[in-house]
Each structure stands twice: as C-alpha cells, then as structure tokens.
C-alpha positions in Angstrom: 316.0 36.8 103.8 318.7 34.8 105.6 321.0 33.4 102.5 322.9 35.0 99.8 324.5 33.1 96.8 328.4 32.6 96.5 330.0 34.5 93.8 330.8 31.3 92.2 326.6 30.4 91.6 325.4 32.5 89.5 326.5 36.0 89.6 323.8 37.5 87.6 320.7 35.6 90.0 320.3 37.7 93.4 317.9 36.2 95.9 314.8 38.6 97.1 313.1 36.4 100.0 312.5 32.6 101.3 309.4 31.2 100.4 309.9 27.9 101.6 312.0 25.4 104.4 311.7 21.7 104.9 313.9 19.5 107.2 316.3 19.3 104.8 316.4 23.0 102.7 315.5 26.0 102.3 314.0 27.9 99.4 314.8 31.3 97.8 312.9 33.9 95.4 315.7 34.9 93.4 315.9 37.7 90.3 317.8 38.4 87.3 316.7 41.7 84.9 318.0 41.9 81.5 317.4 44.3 78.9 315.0 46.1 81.4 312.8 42.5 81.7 313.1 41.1 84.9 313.2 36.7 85.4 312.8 34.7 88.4 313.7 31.4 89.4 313.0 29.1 92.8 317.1 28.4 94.3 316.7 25.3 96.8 319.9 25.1 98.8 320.0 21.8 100.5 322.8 21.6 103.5 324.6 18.5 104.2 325.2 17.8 107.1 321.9 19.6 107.7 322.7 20.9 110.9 325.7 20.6 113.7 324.5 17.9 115.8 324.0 15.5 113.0 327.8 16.1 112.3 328.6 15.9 115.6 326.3 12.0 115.9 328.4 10.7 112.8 331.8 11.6 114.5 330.7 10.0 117.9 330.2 7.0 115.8 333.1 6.7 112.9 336.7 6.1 113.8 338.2 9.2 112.0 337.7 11.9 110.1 337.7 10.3 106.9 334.9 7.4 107.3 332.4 10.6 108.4 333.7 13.0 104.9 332.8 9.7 102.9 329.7 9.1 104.9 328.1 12.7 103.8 329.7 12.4 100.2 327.5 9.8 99.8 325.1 11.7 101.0 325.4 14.1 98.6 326.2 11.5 95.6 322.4 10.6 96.1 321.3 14.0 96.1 323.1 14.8 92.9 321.6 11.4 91.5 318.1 12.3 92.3 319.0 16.4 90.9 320.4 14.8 87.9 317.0 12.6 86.9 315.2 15.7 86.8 316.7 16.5 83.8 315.2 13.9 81.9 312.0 16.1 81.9 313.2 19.2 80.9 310.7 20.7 78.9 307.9 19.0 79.9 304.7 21.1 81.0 304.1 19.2 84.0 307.3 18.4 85.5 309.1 21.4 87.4 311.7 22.4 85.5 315.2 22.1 86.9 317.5 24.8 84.9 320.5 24.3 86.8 323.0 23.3 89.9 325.9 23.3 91.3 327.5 21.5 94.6 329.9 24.2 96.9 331.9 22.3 99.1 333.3 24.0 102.2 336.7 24.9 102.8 336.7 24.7 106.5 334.8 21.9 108.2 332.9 19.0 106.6 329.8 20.1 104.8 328.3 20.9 101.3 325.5 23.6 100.0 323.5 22.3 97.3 322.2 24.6 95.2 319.2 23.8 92.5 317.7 26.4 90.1 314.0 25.8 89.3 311.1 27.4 87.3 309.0 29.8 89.8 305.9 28.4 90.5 303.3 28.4 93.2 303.0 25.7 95.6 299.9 23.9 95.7 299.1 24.8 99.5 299.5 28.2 98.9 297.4 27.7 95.5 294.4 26.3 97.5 294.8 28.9 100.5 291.4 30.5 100.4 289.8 28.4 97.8 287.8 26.0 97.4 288.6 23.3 94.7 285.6 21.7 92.9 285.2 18.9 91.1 286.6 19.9 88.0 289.6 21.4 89.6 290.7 17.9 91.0 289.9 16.5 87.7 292.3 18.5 85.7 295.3 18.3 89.1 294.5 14.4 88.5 295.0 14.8 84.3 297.9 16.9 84.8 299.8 14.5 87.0 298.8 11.9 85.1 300.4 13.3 82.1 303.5 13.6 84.2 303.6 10.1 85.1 303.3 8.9 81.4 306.5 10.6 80.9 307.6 9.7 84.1 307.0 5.9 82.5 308.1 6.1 79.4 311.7 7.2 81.1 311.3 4.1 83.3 311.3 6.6 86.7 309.2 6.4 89.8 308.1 9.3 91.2 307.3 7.6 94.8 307.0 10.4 96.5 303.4 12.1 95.4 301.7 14.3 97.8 300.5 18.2 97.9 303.5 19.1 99.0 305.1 18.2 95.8 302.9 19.7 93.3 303.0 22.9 92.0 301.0 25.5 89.7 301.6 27.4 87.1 300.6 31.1 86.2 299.1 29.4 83.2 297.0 27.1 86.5 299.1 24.2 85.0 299.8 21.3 87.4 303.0 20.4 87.7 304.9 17.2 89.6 308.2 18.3 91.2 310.8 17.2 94.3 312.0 13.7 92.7 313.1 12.1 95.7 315.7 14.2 96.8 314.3 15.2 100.0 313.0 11.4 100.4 316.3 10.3 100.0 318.1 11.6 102.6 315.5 11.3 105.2 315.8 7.5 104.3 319.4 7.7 104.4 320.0 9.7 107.7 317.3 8.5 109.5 315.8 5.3 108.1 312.7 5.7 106.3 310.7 7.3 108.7 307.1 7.0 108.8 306.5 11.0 109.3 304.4 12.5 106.2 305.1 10.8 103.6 303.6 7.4 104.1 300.5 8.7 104.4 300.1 8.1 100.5 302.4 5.5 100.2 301.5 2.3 98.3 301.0 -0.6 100.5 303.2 -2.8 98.8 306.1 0.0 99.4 305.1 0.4 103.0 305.6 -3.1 103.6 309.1 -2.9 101.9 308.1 -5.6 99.1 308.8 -4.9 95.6 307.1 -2.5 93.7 306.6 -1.0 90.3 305.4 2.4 88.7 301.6 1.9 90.2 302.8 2.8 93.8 302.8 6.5 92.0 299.0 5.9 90.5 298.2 4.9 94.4 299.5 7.9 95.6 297.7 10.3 93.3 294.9 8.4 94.0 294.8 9.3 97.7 295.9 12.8 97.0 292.3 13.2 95.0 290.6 11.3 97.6 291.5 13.7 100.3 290.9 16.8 98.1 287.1 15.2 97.7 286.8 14.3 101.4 287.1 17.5 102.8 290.8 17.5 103.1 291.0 14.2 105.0 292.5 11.4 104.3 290.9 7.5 104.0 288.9 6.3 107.4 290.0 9.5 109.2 286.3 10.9 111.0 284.5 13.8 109.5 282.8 14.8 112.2 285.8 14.9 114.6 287.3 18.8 114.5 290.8 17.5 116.6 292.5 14.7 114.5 294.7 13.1 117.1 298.1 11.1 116.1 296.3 8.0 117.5 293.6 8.6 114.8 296.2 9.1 111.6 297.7 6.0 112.8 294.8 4.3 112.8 293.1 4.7 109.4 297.1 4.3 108.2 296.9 0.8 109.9 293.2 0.1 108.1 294.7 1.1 104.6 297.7 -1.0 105.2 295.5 -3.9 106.2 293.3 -3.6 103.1 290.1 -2.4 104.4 288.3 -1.3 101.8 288.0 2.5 101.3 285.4 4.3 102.4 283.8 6.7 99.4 285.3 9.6 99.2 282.3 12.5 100.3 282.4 15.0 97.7 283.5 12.7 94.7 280.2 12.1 92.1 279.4 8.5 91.7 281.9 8.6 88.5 284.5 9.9 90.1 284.6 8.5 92.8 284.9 4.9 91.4 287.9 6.5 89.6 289.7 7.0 92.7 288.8 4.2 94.6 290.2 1.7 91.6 293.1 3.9 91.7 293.8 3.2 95.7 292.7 -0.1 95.1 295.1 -2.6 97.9 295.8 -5.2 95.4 298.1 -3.4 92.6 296.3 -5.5 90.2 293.0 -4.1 90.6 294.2 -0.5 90.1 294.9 1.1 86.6 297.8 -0.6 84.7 299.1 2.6 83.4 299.2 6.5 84.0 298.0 6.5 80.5 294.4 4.5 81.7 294.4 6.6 84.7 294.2 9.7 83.0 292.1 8.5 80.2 289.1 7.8 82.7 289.7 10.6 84.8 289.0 12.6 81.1 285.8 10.5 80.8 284.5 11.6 83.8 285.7 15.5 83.2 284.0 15.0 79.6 280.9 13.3 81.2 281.2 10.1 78.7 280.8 6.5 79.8 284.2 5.1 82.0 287.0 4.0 79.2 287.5 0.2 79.6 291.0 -0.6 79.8 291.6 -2.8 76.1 290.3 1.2 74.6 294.2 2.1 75.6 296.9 1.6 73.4 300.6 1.7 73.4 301.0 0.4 77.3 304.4 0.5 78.4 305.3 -3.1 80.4 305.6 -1.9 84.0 308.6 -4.0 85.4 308.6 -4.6 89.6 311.4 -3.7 90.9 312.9 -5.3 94.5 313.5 -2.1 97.6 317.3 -1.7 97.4 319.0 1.3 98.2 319.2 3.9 95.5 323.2 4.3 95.4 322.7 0.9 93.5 319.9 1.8 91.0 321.5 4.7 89.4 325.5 4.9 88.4 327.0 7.9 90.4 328.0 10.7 87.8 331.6 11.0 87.4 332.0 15.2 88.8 334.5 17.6 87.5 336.2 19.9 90.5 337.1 23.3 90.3 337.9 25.8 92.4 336.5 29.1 92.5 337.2 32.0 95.3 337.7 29.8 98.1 334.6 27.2 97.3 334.5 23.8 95.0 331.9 23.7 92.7 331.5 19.6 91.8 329.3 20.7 88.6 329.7 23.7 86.0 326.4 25.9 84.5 325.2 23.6 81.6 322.4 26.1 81.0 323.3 27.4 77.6 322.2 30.9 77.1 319.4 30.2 73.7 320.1 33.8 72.8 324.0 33.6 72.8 323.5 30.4 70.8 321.9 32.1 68.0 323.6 33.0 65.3 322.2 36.0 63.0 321.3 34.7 59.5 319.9 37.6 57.4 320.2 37.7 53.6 322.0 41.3 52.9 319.6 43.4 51.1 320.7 47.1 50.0 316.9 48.5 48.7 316.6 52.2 48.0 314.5 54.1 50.4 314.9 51.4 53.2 315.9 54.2 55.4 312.5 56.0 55.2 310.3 53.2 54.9 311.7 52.4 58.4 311.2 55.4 59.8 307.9 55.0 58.6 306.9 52.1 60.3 308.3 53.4 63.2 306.2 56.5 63.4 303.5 53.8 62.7 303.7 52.1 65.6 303.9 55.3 67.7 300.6 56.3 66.1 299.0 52.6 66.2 300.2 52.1 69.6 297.8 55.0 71.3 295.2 53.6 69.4 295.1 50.1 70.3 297.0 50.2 73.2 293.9 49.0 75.7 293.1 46.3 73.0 296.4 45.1 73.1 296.9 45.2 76.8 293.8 42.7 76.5 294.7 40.9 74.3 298.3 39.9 76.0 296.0 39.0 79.3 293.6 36.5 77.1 294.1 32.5 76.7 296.0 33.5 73.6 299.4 32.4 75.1 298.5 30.3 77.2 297.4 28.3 74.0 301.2 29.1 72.7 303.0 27.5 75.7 300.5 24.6 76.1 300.4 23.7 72.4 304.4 24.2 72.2 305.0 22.9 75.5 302.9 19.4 75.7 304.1 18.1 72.0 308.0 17.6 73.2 307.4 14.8 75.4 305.5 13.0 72.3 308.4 13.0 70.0 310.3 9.6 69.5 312.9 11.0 67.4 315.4 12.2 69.3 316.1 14.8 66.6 313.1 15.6 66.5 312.7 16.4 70.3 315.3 18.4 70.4 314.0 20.6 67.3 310.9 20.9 69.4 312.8 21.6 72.7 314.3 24.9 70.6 310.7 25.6 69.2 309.8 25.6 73.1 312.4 27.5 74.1 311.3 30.1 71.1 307.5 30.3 71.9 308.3 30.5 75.8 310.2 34.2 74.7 307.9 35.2 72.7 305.0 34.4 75.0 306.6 35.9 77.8 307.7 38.9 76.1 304.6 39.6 73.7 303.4 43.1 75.3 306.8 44.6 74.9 307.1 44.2 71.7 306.0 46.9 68.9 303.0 46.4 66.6 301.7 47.2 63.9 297.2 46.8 62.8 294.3 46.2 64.5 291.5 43.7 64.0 289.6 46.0 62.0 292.1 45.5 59.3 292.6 41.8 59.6 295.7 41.8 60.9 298.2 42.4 64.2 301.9 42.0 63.5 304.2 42.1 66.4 307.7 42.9 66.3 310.8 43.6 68.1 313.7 45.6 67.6 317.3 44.6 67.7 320.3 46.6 69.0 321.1 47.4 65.5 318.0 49.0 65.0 316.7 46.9 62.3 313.6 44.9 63.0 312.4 41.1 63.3 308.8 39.8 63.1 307.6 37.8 66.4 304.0 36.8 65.7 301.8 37.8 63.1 297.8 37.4 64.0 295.6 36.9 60.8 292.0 37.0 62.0 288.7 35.2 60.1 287.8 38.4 58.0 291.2 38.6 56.8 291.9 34.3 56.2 291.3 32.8 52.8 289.7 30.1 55.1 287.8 32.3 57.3 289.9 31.2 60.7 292.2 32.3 62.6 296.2 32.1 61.7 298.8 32.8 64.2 302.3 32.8 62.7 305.1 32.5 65.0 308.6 34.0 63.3 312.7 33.1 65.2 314.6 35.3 63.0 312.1 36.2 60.8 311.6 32.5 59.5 308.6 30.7 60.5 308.5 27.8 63.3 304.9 27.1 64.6 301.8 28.1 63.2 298.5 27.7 64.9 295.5 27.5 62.6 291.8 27.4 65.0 288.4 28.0 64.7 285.1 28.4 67.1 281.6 28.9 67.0 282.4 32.5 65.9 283.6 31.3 62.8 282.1 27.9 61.1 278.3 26.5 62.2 280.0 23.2 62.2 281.8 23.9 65.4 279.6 24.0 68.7 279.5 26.9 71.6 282.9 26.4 73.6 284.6 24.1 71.4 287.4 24.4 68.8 288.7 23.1 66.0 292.5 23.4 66.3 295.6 22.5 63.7 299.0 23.1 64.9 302.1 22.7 62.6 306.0 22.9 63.9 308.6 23.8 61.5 313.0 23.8 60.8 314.5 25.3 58.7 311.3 25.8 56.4 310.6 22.5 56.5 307.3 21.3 58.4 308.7 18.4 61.0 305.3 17.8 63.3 301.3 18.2 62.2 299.0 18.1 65.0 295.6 17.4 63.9 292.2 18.7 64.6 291.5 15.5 65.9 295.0 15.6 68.6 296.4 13.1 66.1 300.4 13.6 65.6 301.8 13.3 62.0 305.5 13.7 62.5 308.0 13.9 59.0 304.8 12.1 57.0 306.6 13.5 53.7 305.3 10.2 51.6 301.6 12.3 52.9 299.8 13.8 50.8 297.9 16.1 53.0 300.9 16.6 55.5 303.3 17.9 52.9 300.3 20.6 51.1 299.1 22.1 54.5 302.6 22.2 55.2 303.2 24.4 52.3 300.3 26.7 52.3 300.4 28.0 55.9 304.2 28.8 54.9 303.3 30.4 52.2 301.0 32.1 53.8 303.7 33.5 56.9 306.1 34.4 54.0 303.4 36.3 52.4 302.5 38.6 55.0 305.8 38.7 56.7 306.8 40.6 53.1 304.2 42.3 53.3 305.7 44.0 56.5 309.2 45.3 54.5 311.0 44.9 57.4 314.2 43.8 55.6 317.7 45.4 56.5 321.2 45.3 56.6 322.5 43.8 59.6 326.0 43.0 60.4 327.4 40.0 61.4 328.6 40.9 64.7 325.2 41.7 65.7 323.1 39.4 68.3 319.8 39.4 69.3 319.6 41.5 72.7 
C-alpha cells in the first residue's frame, strides 16, 4: 500500500491494498465498517501531470507558467467529463458503478489527484486466471455487454474503448462494462492516440480516423469473443507459433485494417462463430445494426434456436455517425464549485446521499396491551429458532436466492421510460441491494416445515421491522413460491416463481417467474412470466388484481408477525 486518502475524501473510506496500476492510475481496495458490517469500494486516483518529466516537457515548451496550469486543467476537464458520463448508468447491472469523486488540487506545484469511488468488483483477467472459459461462458460475457451497450445507446454514448481490460465481474458472475474513456482520453490528449493496446479491437472505420457511430463498440466486442474462442489470440495471429513477435501483432492488425476477411475463430461452434464474424464484419453495414440484434442472436445460439433475423427486433434506436473531433467539443465542461478544505481544493462535493439518513421513520403509533411481552417473546423465539435452523439458513443465504433479488431489481431500472418511475425503481434497488446484502444478519423467525421464514431486523429502538418474508408452495394459496420484500414494514417487490417442483406444466430447469415493484402501496411495474413489462397499466384489468392480491397477501402475513411498536420520531434506521 503506497497511498492514503486526504482528510478532505472521504474520512470514513480507509484504503487496505492496490490491486491495480495503469499508465495513468492507480487502484485502491478501500474499507468502511458500519454497525459492525464492513463495505468496500474500488478508489482510482488518477495523477495529472502523471509523473515529473511530463511536467517538466510541457514547461520546456509553453512560455509561462500559466499556458502549462491551463494545459493540464484541460486535462483534467476531460477527465471529469468522461467521470461525469458514468453517471448516466448508475444503477445499471452491467455498467460499473461509479458512487463518487472528487478532484484535490495541489497547493504547491502544478498538479491534481483524481479520485473516483467504484463498486468492488473483480477484473476480468484475474476472473479467468486459472480457468477455462467455455462456450457458454463467452456467451453470457457477450449478453451482458450487450445489455450494457443498449443502455449505452439509448443514452446516445459510445463506449469505444471495449477490451478485457475493461470488463469486470461480479460476486453474482455478472459482466459488467467499466473505464468510459477516461484513461483513453488522456493517452490521446498527452500523447496522440497511440496505437499501444487499445487498437487492437478498434473499429476500422475509427482506426482510420473517419467518422463513426455506436457499431465501432459492437466491433470491438466482437473481437473480444473472437479471441476468447481462438485460444486467447487475436484475428490472423498463428496458433501454432508459442513467441508472438511485435512484427506479428502488427501484421494481422494491418490484415484487419485492410479488410481481409477473418479467419474462423477455433473454438467458436458453427452458430457462434457466424455470430462473431458478422459482428467484426469490415464494412459497418454488414455487422449488427444494434446492441439490441447483437445480443438477441448471441441468445439464439445460447438457447440453441435458429439465428434471429434482423426485421424480429423492434424498437431500434437510429444510430447517428458522428465525425472524430476532440472530446472537449462533444460534451459541455461542468461548471465546478471550489472549496477549500485543510490545505487541498476539492473541484466537486460527495453527492452520494446516504439512503439510510434519507429515510424518514413512518410508523402508525400503536399503544396495545401486552406488546411488551409479546416482544420478548418473539425474541426468545428467534433465539430458540435460530439453533435450529441455523445450517438451513446459512444455506439458504449462499443459494441463487439473492442473486434472483439483485438481478430481478437490478436489470428493470434501465427499462423504465418514466423518469419518475426510474427513480422509484432506482430506491427499490437501492432497498433490495441492503437487504440482499445484509439477509444472514438479520433475525428470523419459521422454517420450511411450517411454510414460512420471516426475516427481520432490529432497530436501535429496539422495536422490530420485517425484511423479507418467504412463503413456500405448501404454505401458498397458489402452490408457488412468494417472496415479500418489506422497507419500513410496507411492501416494495414481490417475487412470485414456480419450477418443476411445483406445477407439471413447467419443465426440469425452467421457471415460471412474476415480479411486481410497488410505492407507496401502489403497484408501479408488473413483469410478466413471459419478460413482458406492464408499467402503471391501471385501465388493466389483470395488472391492477395481481396487484392487489400479492399485497394483500404481504399485509397478511406481515400482521401475522405482531411486530408493531411505538417508535419515536427521533429514531432512524441504524
């Protein structure tokens, strides 16, 4: 560990160990424990200048002091540029998260440290250290992405810069897309745009410096799964050879650029294969017109069904070109608020609102004789319970069962066009992510014998709040399973599934799954078995009855728990 955070960047985030460097930044492990639960985050600190010789080249070559402090702040104007579009897809399961940064600019020479909080994930090299991908595996990194570049599309943003390098996993094996440019950026500002790395899956209409739209991205994935099918090497580079040479990576790049056609990729099946070659096809015209038709056949060939012809996909977003210009002019710089703080100048204050502090308690006063001992009833309960479920439970907060929570919550935000309703669903994210993450510290209450699990946490008060209650098929008036997810003791998702186990309609592996997202008691988003969305359909029918009975239902056996209790109104959630 060679870096330690100002007191100005956040105070309550120490940094454990560097887990990453690149030519332009390094990256921390960093820690924050609260209430005995311990979070961590990914800190990238970029440097600008980057080192001392690079500030001693601009001085050789500016005729004062000023010209080379405005040279860098533009430096770092396109950093915070490329920072600030990654909060576009905050939220979204297959972007890397960005929860925060600030800019610390120092006091005695020219200079500035760029810090960036992200989610912790792994990297994909580490991810594939000691493992072999197989087919499936690329599939789904291929699905993943592409589900990242439909957002990526709808927010009119190019990724350009997709290689292994900037993908990342999840503990949940999610794919995720991260490192929007920034890096890119700066090489291309302090050193022209270098060849080194990157253009090795770089469109050819970008390499050429012609203008170029959102399928440079679908080109780059394309050769991404090419090489994880061609084991690990890229187009027209030997497979026999052990010692690549330079002269042999410039090669095959000069046969790509030239539009040779590609070789097939080795380990691709026939399907596949013609999946990726359309996708790395020369001519942008003859690749896929959309991330959406990408991802569609790459499904086909996952599900084993006949390719998806391209008038199958709907809703395509026009894909406008756009001419190579430099970036300064394709996104207005953000206007930065000073301030100094112990001897540093932070350009950008924490915007990361706290969801906990935000909260406000809102608990109906209820004064019910013998509340006292029913609690401490329940409470010897759980003690009880706890011993003899305790392995069961352990199991059961290791299972696919939140994993289903976060992906179900997770990949329905990007969906919503209402941007009212995205925002209710960003909060019903932000719930299920604390719940999920938090499940096997919570108290409980039944088994699966009886029916029923309840889960439930305790507030510094001491009263109690309902997290999740799990209904199981013997216990359902439909013979499924019902998992109730409570904020505050009111209801705001509820995942209604079935398998094999439970219907012979439903074949070995598959489910039948309905998912409902609810504010204020009010169901906003219906998610049908079929992946159809039916958002606010109150003129519906259907929509507005399942809406009712599954919360009836949570109300039911959330009553049935007797949890109620006075809490005052000073009190927060801890």
């Amino acid at each position: 560990m060679d870096k330690q955070l100002p007191v100005s960047v956040w105070p309550e985030w120490k940094i454990t160990e560097k887990i990453g460097e690149g030519s332009f930044g390094k990256v921390y492990k960093a820690c924050r424990s609260e209430q005995g639960t311990t979070f961590y985050s990914a800190i990238k600190v970029i440097t600008i200048p980057s080192n001392p010789g690079e500030l001693s080249s601009v001085r050789s070559e500016s005729p004062n002091e000023q010209s080379v402090k405005e040279y860098f702040q533009g430096l770092v104007n396109e950093c915070i540029q490329e920072v600030s579009t990654m909060e576009y897809f905050r939220g979204n399961s297959h972007v890397v998260s960005v929860e925060d940064y600030k800019v610390v600019e120092y006091l005695d020479d020219i200079g500035w440290d760029i810090y960036i909080r992200m989610e912790y994930l792994t990297s994909f090299m580490e991810y594939c250290a000691g493992r072999a991908l197989t087919e499936d595996d690329v599939l789904r990194l291929g699905i993943d992405l592409c589900k990242a570049l439909e957002y990526c599309q709808c927010q009119n943003i190019i990724h350009r810069d997709i290689k292994p390098e900037n993908i990342f996993v999840s503990r949940f094996d999610e794919f995720k897309l991260g490192d929007f440019g920034i890096a890119r950026e700066l090489e291309r500002t302090m050193s022209g745009l270098s060849k080194k790395g990157t253009y090795s899956y770089m469109a050819p209409e970008m390499y050429k410096g012609e203008a170029y739209d959102a399928r440079v991205d679908i080109y780059s994935l394309g050769i991404v799964l090419y090489k994880l099918r061609n084991h690990n090497r890229l187009p027209f580079i030997s497979l026999e050879k052990q010692l690549i040479t330079y002269r042999d990576k410039e090669n095959a790049l000069n046969k790509r650029m030239a539009g040779e056609p590609l070789p097939r990729p080795a380990e691709a099946g026939e399907a596949f294969a013609n999946v990726i070659l359309k996708a790395c096809s020369y001519d942008r015209k003859d690749r896929f017109a959309s991330a959406e038709e990408f991802r569609v056949a790459l499904e086909s060939v996952k599900s084993g069904g006949a390719p998806v012809k391209s008038e199958h996909i709907h809703k395509k977003k026009e894909i406008h070109s756009v001419p190579v210009k430099n970036k300064s002019s394709e996104i207005p710089v953000r206007k930065r608020a000073a301030d100094e703080v112990e001897g540093t100048v932070v350009v950008r204050k924490n915007n990361q609102k706290n969801p906990q502090t935000k909260e406000k308690i809102q608990v109906k006063k209820k004064r019910q004789k013998g509340t006292e001992p029913l609690i401490a009833a329940v409470i010897i309960m759980f003690v009880a319970v706890c011993v003899i479920v305790g392995v069961f439970i352990w199991l059961l907060r290791e299972n696919a069962e939140l994993q289903r929570l976060k992906q179900s919550v997770t990949q329905t935000v990007q969906t919503a066009e209402n941007k009212q309703l995205q925002e209710t669903l960003e909060k019903i994210q932000t719930q299920a992510t604390e719940i999920s993450d938090n499940l096997n510290a919570y108290s409980w209450i039944g088994s699966e014998d009886q029916g029923k699990i309840s889960y439930l946490k305790q507030l510094s008060d001491g009263s109690w709040q309902v997290r999740k209650i799990l209904i199981y098929p013997s216990l359902s008036e439909d013979h499924q399973y019902e998992e109730y997810y409570y904020w505050k003791n009111e209801l705001f998702f509820a995942y209604i599934w079935a398998d094999s186990s439970t219907s012979d309609d439903i074949k070995d592996g598959q489910q039948k799954i309905d998912r409902y997202y609810y504010e204020d008691g009010k169901l906003v988003r219906w998610i049908d078995e079929n992946n159809r969305c039916h958002d606010n359909e109150t003129d519906n029918d259907e929509y507005v009855d399942r809406g009712e009975k599954y919360m009836e239902r949570a109300e039911k056996y959330k009553d049935e728990l007797n949890l109620s209790s006075d809490i005052g109104s000073g009190n927060t959630e801890k």
